[in-house]
N, C-alpha and C positions, 0 to 999 in steps of 0.2 A: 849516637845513632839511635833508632827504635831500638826499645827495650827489649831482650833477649826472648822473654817466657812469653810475652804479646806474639813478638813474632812468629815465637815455635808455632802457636794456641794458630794463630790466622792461618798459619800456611800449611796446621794438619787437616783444617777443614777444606782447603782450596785444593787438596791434595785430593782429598776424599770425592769431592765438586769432579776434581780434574779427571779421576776415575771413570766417573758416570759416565761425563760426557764425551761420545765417540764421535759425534757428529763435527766439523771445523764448521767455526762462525764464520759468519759470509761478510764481508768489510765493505760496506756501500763508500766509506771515504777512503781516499788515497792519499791527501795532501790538504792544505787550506786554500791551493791555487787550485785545484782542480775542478771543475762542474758539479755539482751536486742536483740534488731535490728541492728546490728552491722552498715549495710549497713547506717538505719536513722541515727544512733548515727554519723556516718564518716559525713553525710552529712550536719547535722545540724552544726557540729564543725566545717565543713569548712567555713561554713556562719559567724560564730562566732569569728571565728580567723580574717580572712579576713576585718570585720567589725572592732575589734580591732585595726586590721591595720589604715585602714584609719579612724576611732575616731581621733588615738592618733596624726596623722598627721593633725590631723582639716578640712579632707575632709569628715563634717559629713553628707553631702547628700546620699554621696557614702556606708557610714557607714549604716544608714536606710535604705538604700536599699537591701542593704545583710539581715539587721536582718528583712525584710521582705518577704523575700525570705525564712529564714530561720522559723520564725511564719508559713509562708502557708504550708511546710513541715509538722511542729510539729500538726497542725491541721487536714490536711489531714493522718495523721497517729495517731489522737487523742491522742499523746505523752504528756499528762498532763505536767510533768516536763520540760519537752525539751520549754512547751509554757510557763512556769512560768520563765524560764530562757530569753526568747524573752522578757515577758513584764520587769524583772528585767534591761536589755542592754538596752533595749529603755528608759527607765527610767532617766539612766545615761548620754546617751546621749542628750537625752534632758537639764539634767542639764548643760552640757558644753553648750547647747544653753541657758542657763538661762531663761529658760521655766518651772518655778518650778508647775503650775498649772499641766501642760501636765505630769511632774513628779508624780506628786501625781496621777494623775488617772491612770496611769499604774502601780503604787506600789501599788494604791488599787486593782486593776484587780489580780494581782499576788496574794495577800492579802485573797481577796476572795478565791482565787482556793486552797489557800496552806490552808485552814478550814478542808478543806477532803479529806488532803491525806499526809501521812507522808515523808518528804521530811526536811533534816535537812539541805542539801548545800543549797535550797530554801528559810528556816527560818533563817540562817545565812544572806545570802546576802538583803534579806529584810530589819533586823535588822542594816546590815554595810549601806543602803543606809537612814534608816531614822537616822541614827548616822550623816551623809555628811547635812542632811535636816537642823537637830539639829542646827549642827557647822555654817552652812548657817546664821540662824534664830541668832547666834552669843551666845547658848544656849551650852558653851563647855561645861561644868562637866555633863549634861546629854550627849551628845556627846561620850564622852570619855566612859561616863558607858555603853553604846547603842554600843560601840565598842570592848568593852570587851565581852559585853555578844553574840556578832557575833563571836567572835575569839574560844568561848568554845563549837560553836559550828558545826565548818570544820576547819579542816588544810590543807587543800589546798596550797600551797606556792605562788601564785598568789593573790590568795586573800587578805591570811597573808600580802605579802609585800604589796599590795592597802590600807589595816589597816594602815601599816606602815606609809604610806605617808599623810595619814588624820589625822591621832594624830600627825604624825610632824607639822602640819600648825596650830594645836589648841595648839600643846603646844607654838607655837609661838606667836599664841594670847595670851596666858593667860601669855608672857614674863616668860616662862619654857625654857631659852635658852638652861640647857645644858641637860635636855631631849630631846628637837627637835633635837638640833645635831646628839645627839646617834643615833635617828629615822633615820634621811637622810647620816649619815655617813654610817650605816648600810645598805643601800639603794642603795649605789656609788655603793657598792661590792657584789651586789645581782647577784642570780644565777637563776633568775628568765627564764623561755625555752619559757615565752611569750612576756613580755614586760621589756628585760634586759636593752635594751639603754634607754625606755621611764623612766621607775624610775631614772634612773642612772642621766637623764638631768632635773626630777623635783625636785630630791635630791640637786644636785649643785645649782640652781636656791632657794631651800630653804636654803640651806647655805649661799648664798650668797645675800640674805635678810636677814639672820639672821646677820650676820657680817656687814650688814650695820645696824642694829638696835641697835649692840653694839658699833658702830664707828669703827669698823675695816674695813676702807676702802680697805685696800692693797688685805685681804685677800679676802673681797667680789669681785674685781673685777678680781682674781686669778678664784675663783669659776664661775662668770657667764661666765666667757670666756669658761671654760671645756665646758659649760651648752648650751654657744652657737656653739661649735665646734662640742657638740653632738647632735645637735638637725640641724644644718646644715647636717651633713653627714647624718641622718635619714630623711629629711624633716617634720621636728617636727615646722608645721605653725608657732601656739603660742607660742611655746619656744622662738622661733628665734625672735619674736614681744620681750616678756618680758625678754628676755637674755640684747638684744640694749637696750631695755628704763634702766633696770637697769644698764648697761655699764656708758649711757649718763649721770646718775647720779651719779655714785660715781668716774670718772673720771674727773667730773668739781668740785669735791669735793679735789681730789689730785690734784688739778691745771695743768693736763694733758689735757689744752682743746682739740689738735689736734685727740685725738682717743675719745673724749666725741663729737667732733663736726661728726667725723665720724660714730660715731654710731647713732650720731641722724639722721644723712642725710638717716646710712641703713632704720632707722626706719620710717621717713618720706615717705622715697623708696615705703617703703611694704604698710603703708598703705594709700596712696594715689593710689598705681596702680591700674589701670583698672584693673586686674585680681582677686585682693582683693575685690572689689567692684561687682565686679559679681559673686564671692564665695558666698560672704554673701550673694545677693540674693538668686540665688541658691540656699544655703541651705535652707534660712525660706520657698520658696518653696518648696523645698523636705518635709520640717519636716511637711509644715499642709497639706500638698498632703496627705504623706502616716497617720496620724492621720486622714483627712476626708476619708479616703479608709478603714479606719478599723473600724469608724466608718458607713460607708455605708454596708461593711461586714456583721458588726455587725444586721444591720437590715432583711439583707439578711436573716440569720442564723434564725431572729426572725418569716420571715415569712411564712419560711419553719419548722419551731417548731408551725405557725398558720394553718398549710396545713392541718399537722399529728392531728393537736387539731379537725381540723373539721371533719376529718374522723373518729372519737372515738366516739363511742359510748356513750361512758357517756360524754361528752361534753356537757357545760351549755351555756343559750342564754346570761346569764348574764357576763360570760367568757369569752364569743367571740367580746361583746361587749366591754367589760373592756380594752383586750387586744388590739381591734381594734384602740380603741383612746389615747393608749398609744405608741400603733407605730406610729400613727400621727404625737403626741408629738416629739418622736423623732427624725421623720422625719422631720419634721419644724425645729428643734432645728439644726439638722446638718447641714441645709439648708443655715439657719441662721448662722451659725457658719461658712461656709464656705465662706459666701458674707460678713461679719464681716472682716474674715482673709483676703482678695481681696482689701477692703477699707484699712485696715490697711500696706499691701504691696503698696501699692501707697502713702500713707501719707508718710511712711517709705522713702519711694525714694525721696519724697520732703524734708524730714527733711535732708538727706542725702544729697543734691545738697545746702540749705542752710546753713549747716555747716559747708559744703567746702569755700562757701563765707566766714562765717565769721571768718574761722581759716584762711582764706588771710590776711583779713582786722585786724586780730589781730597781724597776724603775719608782716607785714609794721608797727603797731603800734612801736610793739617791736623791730624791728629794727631801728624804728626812734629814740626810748629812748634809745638804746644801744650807739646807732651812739654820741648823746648827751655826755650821762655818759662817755663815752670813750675818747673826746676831750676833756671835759672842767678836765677829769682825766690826759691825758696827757699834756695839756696846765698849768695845775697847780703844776706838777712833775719836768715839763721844767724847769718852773719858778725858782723854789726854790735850783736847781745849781747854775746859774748867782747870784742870793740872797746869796747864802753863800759867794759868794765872794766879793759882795758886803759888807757886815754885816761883814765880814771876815775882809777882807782889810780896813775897817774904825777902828773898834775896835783896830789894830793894830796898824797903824797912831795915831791913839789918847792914845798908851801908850809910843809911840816913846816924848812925850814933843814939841808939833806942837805950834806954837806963837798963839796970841790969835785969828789974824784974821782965819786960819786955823781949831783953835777949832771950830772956830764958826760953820764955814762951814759944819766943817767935823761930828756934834754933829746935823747941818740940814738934812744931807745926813742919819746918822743915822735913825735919826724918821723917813724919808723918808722909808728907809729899813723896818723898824717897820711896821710901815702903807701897807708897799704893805703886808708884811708877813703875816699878820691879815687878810688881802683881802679873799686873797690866802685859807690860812687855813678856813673860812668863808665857799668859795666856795666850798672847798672838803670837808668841813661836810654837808654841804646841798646836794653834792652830792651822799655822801655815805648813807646817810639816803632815799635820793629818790631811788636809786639800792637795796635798802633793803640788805646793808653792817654793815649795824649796829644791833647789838641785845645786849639788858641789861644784865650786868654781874648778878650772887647773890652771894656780898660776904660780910665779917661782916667787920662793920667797927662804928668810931662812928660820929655823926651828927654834933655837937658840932663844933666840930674838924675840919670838912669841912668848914665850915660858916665861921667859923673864922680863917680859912688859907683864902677865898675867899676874907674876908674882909681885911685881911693882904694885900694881895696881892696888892688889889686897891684903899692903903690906900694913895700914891701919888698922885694922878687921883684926890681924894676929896681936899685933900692938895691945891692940882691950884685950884681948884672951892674953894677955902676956906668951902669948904661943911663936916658936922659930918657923918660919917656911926654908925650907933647903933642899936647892935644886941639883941633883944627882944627874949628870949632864955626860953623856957619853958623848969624848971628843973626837970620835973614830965616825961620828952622822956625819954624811957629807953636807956642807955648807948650805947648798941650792938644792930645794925641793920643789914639788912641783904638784899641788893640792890647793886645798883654801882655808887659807891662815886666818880668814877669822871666822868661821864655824869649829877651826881648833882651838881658835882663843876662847867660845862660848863653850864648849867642853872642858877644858879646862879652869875655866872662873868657874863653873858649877861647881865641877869636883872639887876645888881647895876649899873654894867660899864655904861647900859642905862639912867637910875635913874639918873646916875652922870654927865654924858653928857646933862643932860637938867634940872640940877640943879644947882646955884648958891649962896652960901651965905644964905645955909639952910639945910636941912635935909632929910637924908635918912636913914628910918629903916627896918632893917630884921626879919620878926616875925616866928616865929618857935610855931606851938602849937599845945599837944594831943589833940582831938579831941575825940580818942576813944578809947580801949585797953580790948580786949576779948580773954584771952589766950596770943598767942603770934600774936594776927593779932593786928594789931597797924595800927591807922590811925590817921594823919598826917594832919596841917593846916598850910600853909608856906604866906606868904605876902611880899611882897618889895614896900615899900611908900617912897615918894617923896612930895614934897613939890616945885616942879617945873613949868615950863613954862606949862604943862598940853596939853590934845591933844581934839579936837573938837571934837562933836559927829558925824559928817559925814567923819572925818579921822580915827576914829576909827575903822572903817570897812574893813579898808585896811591896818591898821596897820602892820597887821603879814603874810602879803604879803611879798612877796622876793622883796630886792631892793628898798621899802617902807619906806617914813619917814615923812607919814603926806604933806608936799610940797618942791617945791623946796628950795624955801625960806631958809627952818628950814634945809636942806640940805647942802645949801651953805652957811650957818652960822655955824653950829655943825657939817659939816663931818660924815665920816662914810658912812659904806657900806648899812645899812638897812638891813642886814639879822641877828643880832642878835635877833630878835625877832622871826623871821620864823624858825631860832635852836630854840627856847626852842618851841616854838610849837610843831615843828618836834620831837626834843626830849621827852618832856613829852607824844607825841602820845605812844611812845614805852611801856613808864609806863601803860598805860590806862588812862592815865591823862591829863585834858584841861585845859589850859590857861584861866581867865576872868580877866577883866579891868575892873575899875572906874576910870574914870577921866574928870576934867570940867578946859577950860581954864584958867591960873592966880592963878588957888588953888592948883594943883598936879593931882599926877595917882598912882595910885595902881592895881599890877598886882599881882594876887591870882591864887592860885588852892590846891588841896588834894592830898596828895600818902596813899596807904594803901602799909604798908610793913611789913615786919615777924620781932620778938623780937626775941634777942639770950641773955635771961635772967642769963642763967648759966654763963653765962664768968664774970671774973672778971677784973676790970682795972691794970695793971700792967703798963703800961706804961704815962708817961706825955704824954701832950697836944704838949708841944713847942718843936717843931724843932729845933736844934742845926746845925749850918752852922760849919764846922771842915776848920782848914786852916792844911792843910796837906806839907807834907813835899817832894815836887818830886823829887829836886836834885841826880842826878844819874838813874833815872828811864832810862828805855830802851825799845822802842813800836815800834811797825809795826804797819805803817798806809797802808792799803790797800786801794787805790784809782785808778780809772782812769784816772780823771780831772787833767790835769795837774797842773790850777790855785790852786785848790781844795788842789795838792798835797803841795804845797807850803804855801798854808795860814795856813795848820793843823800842817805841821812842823815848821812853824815859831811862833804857837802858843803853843808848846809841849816847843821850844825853851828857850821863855819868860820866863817858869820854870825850867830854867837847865835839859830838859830831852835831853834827844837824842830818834834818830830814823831812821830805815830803808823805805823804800816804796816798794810797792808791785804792780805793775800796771794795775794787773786780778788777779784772782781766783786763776789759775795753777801757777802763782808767788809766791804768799802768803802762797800755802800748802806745797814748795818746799822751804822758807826760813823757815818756822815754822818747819822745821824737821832738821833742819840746826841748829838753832839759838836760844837761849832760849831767849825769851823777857818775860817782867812785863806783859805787856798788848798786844792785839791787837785792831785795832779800824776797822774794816770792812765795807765797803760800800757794801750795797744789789743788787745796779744794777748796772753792767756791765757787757760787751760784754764777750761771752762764758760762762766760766764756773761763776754762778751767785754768791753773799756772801754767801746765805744760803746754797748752794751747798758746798761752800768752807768749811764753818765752819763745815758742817757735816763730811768733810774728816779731817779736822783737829782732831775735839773729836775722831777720831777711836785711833790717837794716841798719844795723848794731851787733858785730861780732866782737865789738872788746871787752864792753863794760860786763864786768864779772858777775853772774847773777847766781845766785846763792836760794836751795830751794829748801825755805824753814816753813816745814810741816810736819802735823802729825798724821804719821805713815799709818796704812789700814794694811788690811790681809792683802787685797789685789795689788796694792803699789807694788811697783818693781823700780829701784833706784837706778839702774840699765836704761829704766824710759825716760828718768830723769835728765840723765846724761843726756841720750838721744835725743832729749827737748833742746838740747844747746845749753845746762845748766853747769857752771865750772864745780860747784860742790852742795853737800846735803848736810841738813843741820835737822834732828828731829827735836819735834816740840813733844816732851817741854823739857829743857834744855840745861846744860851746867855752863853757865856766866862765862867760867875762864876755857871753853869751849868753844862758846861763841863768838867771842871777841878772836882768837886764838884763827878761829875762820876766816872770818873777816879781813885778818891782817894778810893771813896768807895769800889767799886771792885777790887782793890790791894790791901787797908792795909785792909780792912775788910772783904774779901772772900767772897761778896756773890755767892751763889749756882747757880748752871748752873738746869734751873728748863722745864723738862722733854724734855729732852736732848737725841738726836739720837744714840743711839750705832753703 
């Protein structure tokens, strides 16, 4: 309900009001069937509508000004109702100015009056506005009840459809998607004789928040465009503000920057303009203007009710005085209140002139980290072209049977290859984690399993170091976890690969342990120890700095980039998880931290642990490689070769959907970026009329790729260039002889 301390505040002033005035108001209406003034009645409604008008346009100076115009009427004609309707509009209006104080004291004024005199379109709209207070105060299920019990009691179709649109946004809170629809679909097609385009552009605008809530971007940004083209052709302010910001966000969501960047610019337009800025003044002007004018009124009224008290005969001295110094009161108070509202318009304009500063200064920030992310994303995309052919063309050479001096060479150039690729890849994880490109999957998987593919993995690495990895494995973690298994497999290849790199001729262990288990919340104790060269307690501090490695020294002895440590930092930030060390020169290091993460108890293991590598059988296979790189195109056919396949090339997009309608192939292998039409582009025209043939997307991935849109192109699996040989081959087989699913895939 209204809040306790508003109400006390309103109803000790209406108390005070109720004091003064001894005179009863005279009630020119008695019902809405009864006869009236026809002339008042025209006059007041014109103030009414007009006011309307410009509300819904967000010219609310213009708006109080009508419905002040149209109160002086209803009072000068002591039109009780006609005044209960002025303080209900002003009420409303106010609240677009999110003045809920000012709100309340004119729904208590109304409030008051409607005690002694029956008036149900009165009692209704009182009810519909403290139902909007409710929903405000974020108080739906009263809200909603507070709106029902207004609708039982006018059918007005104005009002009705204003119902409409206030239960559409609470059922949107309370995530009632497909009652809200109903509400604002209903809304589009209203036949309302006062406010048809305003609903019809809050209706789309709610749509089109609701379908961004569901993730139907297509659709929401279908909707706020209706939302903006109606609210443009009406001059609908605010619409046109919230149409753009919504545009600018679900248009960088479909990767459509060019009209996301455009609708940011309208919207930076609108409110940066001078005109905007002198609106808003303006208004908060107008709105405490005409509130200190009705209260000054107000006093008027009181001391013309102290005139008529002095001339009565029965008049008390202790009456005259009471009343005397409670107009005082008042008087000081509105006084007050006006030189308050004067202070507060001038702070208002400084806060206003400083946050233009600092949305400058934020805004260079963010073009300078843009400008960043976007080089070192395209300098690392560059890269890993030349890389495949490098990595390409060697692997090749060294199955051609090269003499030994050539092995040699060609097995240096190799690691070389290795080495930058690891850079590389280094670099755009650090990148994408700073662009906030990364976000934790939650899917089930098991822990075990991971650990010990990670220590498979780098069980060569210890090999040269003649160093043991041994996994300390608590058997008491439940099987099914419920996180993402390979941002823990990239945290953990750092740490060991680290471990290993500054280990020699000793020991590295991985500890796994519960810690905790209350239901299904499971909390987790992970450790990676060493037995190595160890780090000083003044390099420690910079450790998990980018490009860090303790000194140069230990740089140019052990290699390496120094950001595997600044990933798992980075990463475990995502978890809510932090990184700690111990370690003392000559003895080792150990790097700790906790994940809490959810149990998926129910499932049962059906599957082994170990991976089985298949030597698959290609001979006779048949592929379309779609490529642009010329080099590119020749290393992947020469490497299809090596296994007796065959293969066509596709040199873009519009190539590749014009031979795949032609030609049946085994497989496709698509590259994502080239000129015109793009892979993902192509692949979606392909599944309109080819949903079997497996299409395999071998590119090299940039900062914005998302391998999600991969899939969502119709692609069954992702190979990045540049590549390991028994990798891709290993792909290949799987998605021809084993059919996996093309996994939510574009019709």
């Amino acid at each position: 309900m209204i809040p306790e301390n508003l109400h006390i505040r309103s109803s000790w002033w209406l108390s005070i009001l109720t004091v003064l005035l001894s005179i009863q108001l005279a009630f020119s209406q008695e019902d809405n069937t009864e006869v009236q003034d026809t002339s008042l009645i025209k006059n007041v409604e014109t103030y009414f509508k007009q006011a309307r008008l410009y509300s819904n346009r967000a010219e609310t100076d213009l708006a109080l000004e009508e419905l002040e115009k149209a109160a002086k009427v209803a009072e000068d004609n002591e039109d009780i109702k006609a005044l209960i309707d002025c303080y209900h509009k002003f009420a409303l209006v106010y609240l677009k100015l999110d003045k809920e104080e000012t709100t309340y004291f004119y729904w208590d004024r109304a409030k008051a009056l409607l005690k002694d005199i029956e008036y149900p379109y009165g009692n209704a709209m009182q009810k519909f506005i403290e139902g909007i207070l409710l929903y405000r105060d974020n108080k739906n299920f009263q809200a909603i009840f507070m709106l029902n019990e207004a609708k039982q009691l006018n059918n007005d179709r104005n009002f009705y459809n204003n119902i409409l649109l206030v239960e559409g946004n609470i059922y949107m809170n309370l995530e009632k998607y497909e009652s809200a629809s109903k509400n604002f679909n209903s809304l589009i097609v209203n036949t309302d004789i006062y406010e048809s385009e305003y609903l019809a552009t809050r209706a789309y605008l709610g749509l089109a928040k609701l379908n961004f809530e569901t993730k139907n971007f297509e659709e929401s940004a279908i909707n706020a465009e209706k939302a903006l083209a109606l609210a443009r052709e009406n001059d609908f302010f605010k619409e046109i503000l919230e149409a753009n910001e919504r545009l600018t966000s679900v248009y960088e969501l479909l990767g459509q920057y060019s009209l996301a960047l455009q609708n940011n610019k309208n919207l930076l337009g609108i409110q940066d303009s001078l005109f905007n800025i002198a609106k808003i003044k303006t208004e908060t002007k107008t709105a405490e203007k005409i509130q200190f004018d009705f209260m000054s009124d107000e006093i008027k009224r009181q001391e013309q009710k102290i005139e008529e008290l002095n001339e009565s005969k029965n008049r008390s001295d202790i009456t005259l005085i009471l009343t005397s110094a409670l107009l005082i009161i008042i008087t000081l108070l509105a006084v007050s209140l006006f030189r308050n509202n004067h202070i507060k318009l001038k702070t208002n304009d400084l806060l206003q002139t400083k946050n233009t500063e600092l949305k400058a200064a934020r805004d260079a920030a963010v073009t300078a980290m843009e400008a960043k992310t976007n080089f070192l994303s395209t300098v690392s995309h560059e890269l890993r072209t030349p890389l495949y052919a490098v990595t390409g063309l060697t692997h090749l050479l060294l199955e051609e049977n090269p003499n030994e001096n050539q092995k040699e060479h060609l097995k240096a150039l190799k690691f070389s290859g290795d080495y930058l690729l690891n850079f590389i890849n280094d670099i755009l994880q650090i990148n994408k984690i700073d662009a906030d490109k990364l976000e934790p999957l939650n899917i089930e998987f098991n822990l075990k399993k991971v650990l010990q593919e990670v220590i498979d993995s780098l069980k060569q690495s210890a090999n040269n170091n003649s160093t043991a990895i041994i996994l300390d494995y608590d058997e008491n973690i439940p099987n099914h976890l419920m996180s993402d298994p390979l941002k823990l497999s990239q945290i953990f290849i750092n740490l060991v690969g680290n471990a290993l790199k500054f280990t020699k001729n000793g020991e590295v262990r991985v500890i796994a342990k519960l810690m905790k288990k209350l239901d299904e919340d499971v909390t987790l104790y992970f450790e990676v120890k060493d037995n190595g060269i160890g780090i000083s307690e003044d390099q420690q501090e910079n450790i998990f700095e980018g490009f860090e490695q303790g000194s140069i020294q230990i740089n140019r002895e052990y290699g390496g980039t120094g950001l595997g440590l600044t990933i798992v930092k980075s990463l475990l930030g995502l978890f809510d998880s932090k990184i700690q060390l111990e370690s003392a020169p000559g003895v080792g290091s150990s790097f700790f931290f906790e994940l809490e993460l959810k149990s998926k108890e129910s499932l049962v293991d059906d599957v082994s642990f170990e991976i089985t590598e298949e030597n698959y059988n290609f001979k006779g296979l048949h592929l379309l490689i779609v490529e642009d790189n010329k080099i590119n195109q020749v290393i992947t056919k020469k490497m299809l070769t090596k296994k007796e396949m065959t293969s066509d090339i596709a040199n873009n997009g519009t190539e590749a959907i014009e031979l795949a309608k032609t030609t049946p192939y085994d497989a496709i292998l698509m590259d994502i970026h080239m000129p015109g039409i793009s892979g993902e582009e192509a692949t979606i025209e392909i599944r309109k009329f080819d949903k079997e043939t497996p299409i395999i997307a071998l590119t090299a991935i940039s900062l914005d790729d998302s391998l999600e849109s991969f899939y969502a192109a119709g692609c069954n699996d992702v190979v990045t260039k540049p590549f390991k040989p028994e990798i891709f081959y290993q792909k290949i087989g799987e998605n021809i002889f084993k059919k996996k699913p093309v996994r939510n895939s574009v019709s």
